[in-house]
C-alpha positions as CSV (number, residue, x, y, z in Angstrom):
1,X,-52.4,157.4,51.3
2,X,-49.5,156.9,49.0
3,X,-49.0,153.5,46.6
4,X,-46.4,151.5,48.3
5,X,-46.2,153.2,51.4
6,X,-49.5,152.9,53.1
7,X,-48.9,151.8,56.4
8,X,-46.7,154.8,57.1
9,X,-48.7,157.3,54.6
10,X,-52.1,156.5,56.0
11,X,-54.1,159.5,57.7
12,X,-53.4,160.1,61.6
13,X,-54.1,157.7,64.0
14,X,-56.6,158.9,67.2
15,X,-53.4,159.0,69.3
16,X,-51.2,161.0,67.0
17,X,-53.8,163.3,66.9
18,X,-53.7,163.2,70.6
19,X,-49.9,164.1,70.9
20,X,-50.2,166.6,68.2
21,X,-50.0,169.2,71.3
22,X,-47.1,167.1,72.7
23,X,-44.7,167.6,69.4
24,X,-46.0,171.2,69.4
25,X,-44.9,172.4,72.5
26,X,-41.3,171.1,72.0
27,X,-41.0,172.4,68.8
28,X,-41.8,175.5,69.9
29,X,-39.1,175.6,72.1
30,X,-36.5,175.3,69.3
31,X,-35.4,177.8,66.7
32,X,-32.9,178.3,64.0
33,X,-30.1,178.9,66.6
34,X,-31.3,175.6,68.5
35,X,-32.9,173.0,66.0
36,X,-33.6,169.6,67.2
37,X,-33.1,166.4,64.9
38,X,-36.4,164.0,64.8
39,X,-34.2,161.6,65.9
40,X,-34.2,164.0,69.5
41,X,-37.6,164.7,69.3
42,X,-39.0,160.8,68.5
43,X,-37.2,160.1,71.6
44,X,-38.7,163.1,73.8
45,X,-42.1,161.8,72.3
46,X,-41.7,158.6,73.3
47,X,-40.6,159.1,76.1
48,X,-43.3,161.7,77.4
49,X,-46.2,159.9,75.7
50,X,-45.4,156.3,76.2
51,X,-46.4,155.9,71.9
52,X,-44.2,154.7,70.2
53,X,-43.6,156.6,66.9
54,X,-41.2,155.8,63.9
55,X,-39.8,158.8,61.8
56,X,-42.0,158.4,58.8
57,X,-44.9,159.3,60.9
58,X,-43.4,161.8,63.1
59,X,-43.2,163.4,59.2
60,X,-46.7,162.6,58.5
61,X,-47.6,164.3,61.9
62,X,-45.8,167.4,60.8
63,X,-47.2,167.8,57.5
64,X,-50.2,167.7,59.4
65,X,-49.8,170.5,61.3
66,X,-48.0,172.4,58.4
67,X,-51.2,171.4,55.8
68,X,-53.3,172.5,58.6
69,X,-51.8,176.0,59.1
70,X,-51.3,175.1,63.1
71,X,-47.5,175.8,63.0
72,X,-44.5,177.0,60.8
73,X,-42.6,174.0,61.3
74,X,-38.6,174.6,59.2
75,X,-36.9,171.6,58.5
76,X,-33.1,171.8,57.2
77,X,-30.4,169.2,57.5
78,X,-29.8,170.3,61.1
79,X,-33.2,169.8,62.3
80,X,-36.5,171.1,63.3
81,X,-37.2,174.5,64.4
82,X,-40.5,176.8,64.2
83,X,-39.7,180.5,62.7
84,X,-42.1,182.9,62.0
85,X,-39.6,184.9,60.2
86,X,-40.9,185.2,56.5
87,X,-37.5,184.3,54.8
88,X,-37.3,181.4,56.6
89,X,-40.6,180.1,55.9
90,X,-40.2,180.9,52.3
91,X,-37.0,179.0,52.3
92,X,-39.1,176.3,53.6
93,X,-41.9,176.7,51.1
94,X,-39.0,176.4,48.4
95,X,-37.1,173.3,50.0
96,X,-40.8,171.4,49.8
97,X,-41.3,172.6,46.1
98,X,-38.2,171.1,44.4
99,X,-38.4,168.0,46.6
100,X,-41.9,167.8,44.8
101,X,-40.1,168.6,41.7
102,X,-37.4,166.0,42.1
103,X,-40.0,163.3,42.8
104,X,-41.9,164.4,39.7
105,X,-38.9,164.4,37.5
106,X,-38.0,160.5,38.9
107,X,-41.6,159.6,38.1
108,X,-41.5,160.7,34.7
109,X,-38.4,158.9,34.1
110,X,-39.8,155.8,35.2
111,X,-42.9,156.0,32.8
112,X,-40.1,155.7,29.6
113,X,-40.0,152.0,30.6
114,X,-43.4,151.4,31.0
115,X,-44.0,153.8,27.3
116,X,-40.9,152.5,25.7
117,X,-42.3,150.2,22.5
């Protein structure tokens, strides 16, 4: 779980687990030529399933499966796709690293107010 954000950071629900197969099968139908936005696949979700589930966790769910080595899940600015093409997953693998870089970087500049004398 993450400070602040535990409701939407907590670990998977019995249900999410559930639909894990759900958001499987329609991402694999979707590649770099054919992404779909979460916003496409939260509906199809919803829709199929009858749960209800908000963005945050449909990105909880997929970090699952990533962190879990069930799927190559790419996310870009024009959506969701799986690719087992190597550049494409090392793209990926870089896109996660300097967003975990960026949110370092802000963190550290927050502890100057709290180191400040």
């Amino acid at each position: 779980m993450i400070t602040n954000f535990e409701e939407i950071t907590c670990g998977l629900t019995y249900i999410e687990k559930k639909i894990i197969p759900v958001i499987i099968s329609k991402l694999k139908q979707h590649t770099i030529k054919n992404p779909i936005k979460s916003v496409e696949i939260i509906k199809y979700i919803n829709k199929e399933t009858g749960y209800k589930i908000a963005q945050p966790r449909f990105r909880k769910i997929c970090n699952f499966i990533r962190s879990n080595g069930i799927l190559p899940i790419i996310a870009t600015s024009k959506g969701y796709f799986v690719s087992r093409n190597k550049i494409q997953i090392q793209n990926q693998i870089q896109s996660l690293l300097e967003r975990s870089d960026a949110i370092a970087i802000a963190a550290y500049g927050l502890k100057s107010f709290i180191t400040k004398k």
